[in-house]
N, C-alpha and C positions, 0 to 999 in steps of 0.2 A: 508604670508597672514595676513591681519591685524584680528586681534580680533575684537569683537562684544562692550567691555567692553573698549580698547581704543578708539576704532573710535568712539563709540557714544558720549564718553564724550566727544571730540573733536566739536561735532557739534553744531550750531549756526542758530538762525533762520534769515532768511534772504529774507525777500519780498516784491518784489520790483513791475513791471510789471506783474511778473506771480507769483504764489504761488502751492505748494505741501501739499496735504492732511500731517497733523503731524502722525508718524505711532501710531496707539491706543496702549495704556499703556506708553507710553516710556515718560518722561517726558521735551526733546528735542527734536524738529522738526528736519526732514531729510533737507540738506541744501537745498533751493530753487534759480537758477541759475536766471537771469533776460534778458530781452533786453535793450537795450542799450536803459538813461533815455531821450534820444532825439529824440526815434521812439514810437509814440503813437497809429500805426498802431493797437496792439493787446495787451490788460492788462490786470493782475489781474484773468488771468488765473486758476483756483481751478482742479488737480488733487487727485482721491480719488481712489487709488490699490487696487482690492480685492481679493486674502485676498492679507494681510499686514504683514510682509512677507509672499513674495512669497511660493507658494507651489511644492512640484514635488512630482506627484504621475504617473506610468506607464511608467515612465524614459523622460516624459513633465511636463514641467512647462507652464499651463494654466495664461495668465494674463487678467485682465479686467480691465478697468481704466474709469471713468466715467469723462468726461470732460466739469465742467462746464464755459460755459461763462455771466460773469455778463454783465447786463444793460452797453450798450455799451461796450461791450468790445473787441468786433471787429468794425473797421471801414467798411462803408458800401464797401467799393471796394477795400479793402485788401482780400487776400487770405492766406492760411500757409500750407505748407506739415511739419506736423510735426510727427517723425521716433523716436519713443521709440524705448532705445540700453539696452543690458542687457549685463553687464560684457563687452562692448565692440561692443557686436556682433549685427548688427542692427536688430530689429525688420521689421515686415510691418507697412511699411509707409500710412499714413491716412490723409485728404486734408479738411480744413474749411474753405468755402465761407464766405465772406460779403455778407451782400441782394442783392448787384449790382453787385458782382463780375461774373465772366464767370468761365465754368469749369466741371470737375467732381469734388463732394465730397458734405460733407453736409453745407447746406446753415444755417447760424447764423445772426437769425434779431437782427439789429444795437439796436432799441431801447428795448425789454423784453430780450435781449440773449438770450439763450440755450443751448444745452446739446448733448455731440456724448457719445455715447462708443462705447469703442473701446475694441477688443477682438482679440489675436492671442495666438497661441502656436509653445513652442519651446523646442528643444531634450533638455535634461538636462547635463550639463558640470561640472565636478569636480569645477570647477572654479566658478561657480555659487552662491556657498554655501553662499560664504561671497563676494558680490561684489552688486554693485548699479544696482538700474532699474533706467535710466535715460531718460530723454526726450531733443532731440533736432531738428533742423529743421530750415526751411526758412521760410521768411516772404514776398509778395509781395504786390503790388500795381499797378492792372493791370498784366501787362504781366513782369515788373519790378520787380527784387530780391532788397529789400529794407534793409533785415537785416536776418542773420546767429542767430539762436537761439543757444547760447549758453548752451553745454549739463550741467544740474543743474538732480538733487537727486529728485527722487520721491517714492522711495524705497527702503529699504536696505536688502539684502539676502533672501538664501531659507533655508525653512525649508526639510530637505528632510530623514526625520523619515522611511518613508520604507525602505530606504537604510541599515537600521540595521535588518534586516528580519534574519536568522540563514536560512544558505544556507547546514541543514541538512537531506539533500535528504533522505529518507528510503531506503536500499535493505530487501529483507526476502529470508529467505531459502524456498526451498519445504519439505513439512513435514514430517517424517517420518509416515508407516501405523504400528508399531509397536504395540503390546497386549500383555504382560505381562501374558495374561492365553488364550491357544487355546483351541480348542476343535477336541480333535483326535477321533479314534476308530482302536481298536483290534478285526481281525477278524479271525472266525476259520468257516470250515463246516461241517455240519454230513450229511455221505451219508446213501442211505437204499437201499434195495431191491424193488423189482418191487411189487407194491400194498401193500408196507407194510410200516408200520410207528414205529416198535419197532426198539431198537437203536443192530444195530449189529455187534458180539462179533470180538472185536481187532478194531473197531470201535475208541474207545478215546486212541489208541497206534497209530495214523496218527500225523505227524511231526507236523502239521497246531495245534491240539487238544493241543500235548506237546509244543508247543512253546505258545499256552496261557495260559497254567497253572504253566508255569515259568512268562510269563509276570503278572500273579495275583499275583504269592508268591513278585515278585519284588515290586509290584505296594503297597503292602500291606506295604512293609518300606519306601516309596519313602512317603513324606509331599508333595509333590511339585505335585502327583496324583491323582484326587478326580473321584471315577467312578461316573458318572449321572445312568446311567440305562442301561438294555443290551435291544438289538432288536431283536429278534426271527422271521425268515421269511420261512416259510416252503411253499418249490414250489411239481407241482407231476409234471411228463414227460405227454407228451399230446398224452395218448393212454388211450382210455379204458372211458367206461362209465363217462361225464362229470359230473357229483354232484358226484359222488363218490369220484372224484379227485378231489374237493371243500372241502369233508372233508379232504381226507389223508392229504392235504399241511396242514391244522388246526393241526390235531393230529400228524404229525411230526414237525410243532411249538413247539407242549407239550412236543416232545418227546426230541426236544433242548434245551426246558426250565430246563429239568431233567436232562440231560446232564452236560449243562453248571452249575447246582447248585454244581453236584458232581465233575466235576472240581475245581471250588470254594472253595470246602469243602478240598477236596486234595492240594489246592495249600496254605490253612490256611487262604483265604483270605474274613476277614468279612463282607465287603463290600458286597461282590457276594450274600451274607444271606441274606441282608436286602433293595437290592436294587433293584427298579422298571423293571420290565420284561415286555414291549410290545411287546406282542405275534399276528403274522398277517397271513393268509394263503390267498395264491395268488391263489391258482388251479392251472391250466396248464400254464405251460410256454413258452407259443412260441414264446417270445420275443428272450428268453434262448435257445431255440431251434434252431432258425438262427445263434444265435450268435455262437455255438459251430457247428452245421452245416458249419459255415465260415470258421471255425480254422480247420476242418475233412482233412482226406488226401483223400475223397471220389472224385471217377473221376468229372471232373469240368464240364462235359456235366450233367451228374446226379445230381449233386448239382444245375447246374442250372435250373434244371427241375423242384425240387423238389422248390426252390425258387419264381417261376412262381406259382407255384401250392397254394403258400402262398400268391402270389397277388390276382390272379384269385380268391378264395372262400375265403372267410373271418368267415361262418359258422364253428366252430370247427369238427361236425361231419363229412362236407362235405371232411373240407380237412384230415381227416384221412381215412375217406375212399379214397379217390382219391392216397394216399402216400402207402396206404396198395395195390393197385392195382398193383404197383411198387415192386413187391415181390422181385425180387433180390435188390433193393436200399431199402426197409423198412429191409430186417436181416442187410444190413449193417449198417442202423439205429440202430435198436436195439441191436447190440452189440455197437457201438462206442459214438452212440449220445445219447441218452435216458439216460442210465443210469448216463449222468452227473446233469442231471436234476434233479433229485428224490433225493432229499437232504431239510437240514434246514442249512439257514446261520445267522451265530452268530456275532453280529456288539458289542461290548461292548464301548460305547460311553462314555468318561473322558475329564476333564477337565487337562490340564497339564501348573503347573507355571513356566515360562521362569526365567530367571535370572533375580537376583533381582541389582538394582543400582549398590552398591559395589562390586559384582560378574560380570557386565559388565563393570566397569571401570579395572578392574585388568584383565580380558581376554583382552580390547582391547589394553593393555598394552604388554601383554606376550603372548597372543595365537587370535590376533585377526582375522584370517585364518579359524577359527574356526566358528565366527559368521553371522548372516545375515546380510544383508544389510541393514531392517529395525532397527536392533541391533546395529550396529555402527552411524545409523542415529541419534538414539536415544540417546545411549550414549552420541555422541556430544551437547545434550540438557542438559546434566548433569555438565557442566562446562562452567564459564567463564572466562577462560582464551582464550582468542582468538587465541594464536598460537598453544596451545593444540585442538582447535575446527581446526581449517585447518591441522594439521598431521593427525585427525579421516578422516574429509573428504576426504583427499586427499587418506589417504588409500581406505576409500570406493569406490572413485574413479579408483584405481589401482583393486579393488577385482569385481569392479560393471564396470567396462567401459562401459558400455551397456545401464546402468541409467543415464538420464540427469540429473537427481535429485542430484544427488553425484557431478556432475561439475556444477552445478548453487550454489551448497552451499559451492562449495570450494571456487568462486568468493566471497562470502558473506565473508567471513574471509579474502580473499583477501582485499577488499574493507575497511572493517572496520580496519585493518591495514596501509591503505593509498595507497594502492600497486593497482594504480585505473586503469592504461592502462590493467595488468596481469587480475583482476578480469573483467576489459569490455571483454577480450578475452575469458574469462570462461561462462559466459553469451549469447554471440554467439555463443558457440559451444553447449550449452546447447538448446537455440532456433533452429539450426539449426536438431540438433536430436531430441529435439518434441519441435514443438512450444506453447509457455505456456505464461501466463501472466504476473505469476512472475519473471521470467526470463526479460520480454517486460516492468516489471515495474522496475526491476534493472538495466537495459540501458540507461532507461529513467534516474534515480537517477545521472547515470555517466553522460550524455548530461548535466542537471541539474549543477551539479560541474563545470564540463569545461566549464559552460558560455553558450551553446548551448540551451536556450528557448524554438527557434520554433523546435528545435528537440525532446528537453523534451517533447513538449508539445503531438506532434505527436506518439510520442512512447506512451504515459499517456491513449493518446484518443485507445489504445488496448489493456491497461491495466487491465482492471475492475475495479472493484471498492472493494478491499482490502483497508486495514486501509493506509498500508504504500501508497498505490496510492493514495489515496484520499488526504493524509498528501503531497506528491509533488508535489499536483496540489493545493494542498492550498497554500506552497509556490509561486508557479507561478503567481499565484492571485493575491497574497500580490505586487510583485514585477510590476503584470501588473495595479495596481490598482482597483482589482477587490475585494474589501475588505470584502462585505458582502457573496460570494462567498468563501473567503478563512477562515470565521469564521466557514461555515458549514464545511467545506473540513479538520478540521483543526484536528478534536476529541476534545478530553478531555482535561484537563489543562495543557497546554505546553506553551513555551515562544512565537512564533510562533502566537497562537491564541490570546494571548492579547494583540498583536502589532496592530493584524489585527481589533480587538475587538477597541482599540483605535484609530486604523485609520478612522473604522465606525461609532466613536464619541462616545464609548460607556464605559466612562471612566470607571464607578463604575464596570462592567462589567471583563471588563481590569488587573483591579486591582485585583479584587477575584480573579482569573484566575491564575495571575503570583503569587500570595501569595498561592496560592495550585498546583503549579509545581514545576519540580525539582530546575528550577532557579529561585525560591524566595530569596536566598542568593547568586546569582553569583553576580560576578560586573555584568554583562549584566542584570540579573532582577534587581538589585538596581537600576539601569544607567534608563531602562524604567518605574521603581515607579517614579524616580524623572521628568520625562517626565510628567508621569499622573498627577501626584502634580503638576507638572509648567500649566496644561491644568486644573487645581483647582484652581489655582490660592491658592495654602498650602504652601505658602516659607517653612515653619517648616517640610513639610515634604520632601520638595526640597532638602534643606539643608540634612538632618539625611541620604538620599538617596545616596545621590552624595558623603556623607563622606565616606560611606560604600562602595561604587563603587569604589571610588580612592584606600581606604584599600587594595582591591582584586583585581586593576587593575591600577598602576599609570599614564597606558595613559590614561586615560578618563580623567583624569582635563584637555590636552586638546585642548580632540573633546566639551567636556563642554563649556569652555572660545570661542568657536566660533560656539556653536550649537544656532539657531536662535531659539528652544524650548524655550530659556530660554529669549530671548531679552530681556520681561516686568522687568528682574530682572538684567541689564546691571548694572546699578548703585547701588544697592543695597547693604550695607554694609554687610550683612549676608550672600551675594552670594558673591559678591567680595572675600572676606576673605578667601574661603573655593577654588575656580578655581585659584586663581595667586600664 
């Protein structure tokens, strides 16, 4: 492919019959081809490309060419079809009448001239970058072909700047719900006698009592245990005068509160001394009352009776009277049922700290069997090393089969490894067990890679709008030409946004942007400062750019030597020296 930097020195002006706009800044016209100096039919021709070089943005290169004809410069009854070729490949063909001629196209008076444009588009070919926009065509007279236009130069190359877009699709994990400090409760009950609220004897020798006044003496060495407050809720069984049984549940509250202190006090635990008691009396329980009602081995016809009897009346008095009527089903009440009721239950409410960082990376090293699944999710937030984050996941996956969450994050490791088919498989199976958007936006990142667009795109549109989604379809942007679109889509300072920032003419913009992301010093951000400096028209910082870029990447001298970015500066000794 020839260079930018030979070929233009090689060019010569040359205008004979017809002429070509000279491209702005360059200081040789692009060659201009003629008719033959014995056909007067049509001369002096002026083509003016806009822009100059050509552009591709959207994977088209839009051209417009304004064509003027001077003061006679078509003969009254000549006509021309004349087919701008690009690299080769023909344009649409476009037709200019004489004032007499016959025909379709536009008509051009002999003695003020006139003016066509003309406008077509066409797919963008690797070939493109560095090859001519040329015009050629026929000339007639009447219905007679008088003369073949010889294809001559009216533009040289594209520029085609999106094509450097960083085709770094985002996947994300789904996040772990992990908390570092829960909030448990230990709970113990005190029963009592029927109408009475003092606490009774062998009462705090029940397994339930002893097993909290081990969990205090424990809780009192443990750091990693803070008690909040205990809950005291004292019910009475629903027989017998109702305010009376409003207070008992109260005063067997108290008599919990007294309870659990001398627990406390016996287990040595200081906490239980000094810490908040909400005490609550509920009165009768006949929520309690069904519930243990349910669990009775009491005949199921009687049971159901007595269940009716609780829909039917909703008055408390009603329905013990109506239950008391039931004499043989009220003693077997009061031996089996009631007396579960008549109790205070004890909730001692703590906070409890899970393992701390280095205590989960060494369980999920040596006992990770052990932990939860928001534990190893988490854990794997604790490292970057990426093939240590896919052994976490994958375990989790192996311990969690059940979580999609665990097979969408093992694709993420997957993916960030290169390993793109195995992670798109991790990904559908992950949607396939609950469909999710991360998972819809990690598909898309893969389509995205492989080339697939309108698949990306499709997948994107049921993605949401997360950072990494919005970041792929900013990509997509970029690449469809949709640039003010992909500046918003884009976040915060990345390489990515200040391409798109200078695609939307927005140099100064541009510049801050890649000088406050991570690639302010890759070859690719040097490679785009010297862009935006060639769009400044700042040789000095053209140059300083592009030396730094070659430093850290010696193919870019060169995509340079035939990037049409630089054209204005083909000849320029301070660019020259620095691309050959």
């Amino acid at each position: 492919m020839t260079n930018i930097v030979t070929d233009l020195s090689n060019r010569k002006t040359n205008r004979v019959n017809m002429k070509n706009s000279s491209i702005k800044g360059l200081t040789l016209a692009a060659i201009a081809g003629s008719l033959a100096a014995s056909c007067d039919l049509m001369k002096d021709v002026d083509y003016k490309i806009t822009p100059n070089p050509l552009e591709m943005h959207g994977d088209s290169i839009r051209i417009k060419a304004d064509v003027t004809f001077p003061e006679k410069g078509i003969k009254k009854k000549a006509s021309a079809e004349i087919t701008p070729t690009l690299g080769g490949v023909p344009l649409k063909t476009f037709t200019v009448l004489g004032e007499k001629a016959t025909g379709n196209g536009t008509t051009i008076q002999y003695k003020p001239g006139g003016k066509v444009t003309y406008t077509d588009v066409i797919a963008y070919q690797p070939s493109f970058e560095n090859t001519d926009l040329q015009i050629t065509g026929k000339v007639y007279k009447g219905a007679k072909e008088k003369q073949t236009i010889e294809p001559f130069t009216v533009a040289k190359g594209t520029i085609i700047t999106p094509l450097l877009a960083k085709k770094d699709y985002k996947v994300a994990i789904i996040k772990d719900e992990f908390k570092r400090v829960l909030e448990y409760n230990q709970k113990a009950q005190i029963n009592f006698d029927k109408a009475k609220s003092n606490l009774r004897n062998g009462e705090l020798k029940d397994k339930d009592i002893k097993d909290l006044q081990a969990w205090l003496a424990a809780a009192e060495t443990n750091a990693k245990i803070a008690i909040k407050n205990v809950n005291i809720t004292g019910y009475a069984s629903p027989e017998g005068e109702q305010g009376r049984n409003e207070s008992l549940s109260s005063e067997r509250s108290e008599t919990g509160k007294t309870a659990t202190q001398k627990i406390g006090k016996d287990a040595k635990n200081k906490a239980s001394e000094t810490v908040a008691f909400n005490l609550v009396g509920k009165g009768e329980d006949w929520e309690g009352f069904k519930t243990e009602l349910s669990k009775s081995s009491m005949n199921e016809d009687d049971k159901q009776l007595v269940l009716r009897v609780l829909e039917m009346y909703k008055d408390p008095v009603q329905r013990e009277t109506e239950i008391r009527n039931m004499s043989k089903t009220f003693t077997y009440l009061e031996k089996n049922v009631l007396p579960q009721l008549r109790r205070a239950e004890i909730s001692v409410v703590y906070d409890k700290t899970g393992y701390s960082d280095e205590e989960l990376v060494a369980l999920s090293k040596s006992k990770i069997d052990t932990l939860t699944v928001e534990e190893i999710l988490f854990t794997a937030t604790l490292t970057t090393d990426v093939n240590e984050k896919l052994r976490l996941y994958k375990e989790s996956e192996r311990l969690f089969p059940n979580d999609y969450r665990t097979v969408n994050n093992v694709g993420v490791a997957l993916y960030e490894l290169g390993k793109i088919d195995e992670a798109k498989a991790k990904f559908e199976k992950a949607n396939s067990m609950k469909q999710n958007e991360t998972s819809t936006n990690n598909l898309a990142a893969i389509a995205g890679v492989k080339g697939d667009r309108n698949g990306a795109k499709a997948l994107l549109a049921k993605a949401g709008s997360s950072n990494e989604a919005k970041y792929n379809k900013g990509i997509l942007d970029i690449l469809d030409g949709n640039y003010g679109s992909a500046v918003s889509n884009l976040g915060k300072d990345n390489y990515n946004k200040a391409l798109a920032q200078l695609l939307n003419g927005d140099n100064s913009a541009a510049l801050s942007t890649v000088n406050n992301s991570p690639d302010k010093e890759t070859a690719e951000g040097y490679y785009l400062k010297a862009i935006i400096a060639a769009r400044q028209d700042k040789l000095g910082d053209i140059v300083d750019n592009l030396k730094n870029a070659f430093a850290k990447d010696a193919s870019l001298k060169a995509k340079a030597l035939k990037d049409m970015e630089f054209y204005k500066y083909a000849e320029n000794a301070a660019f020259t020296a620095i691309v050959k």
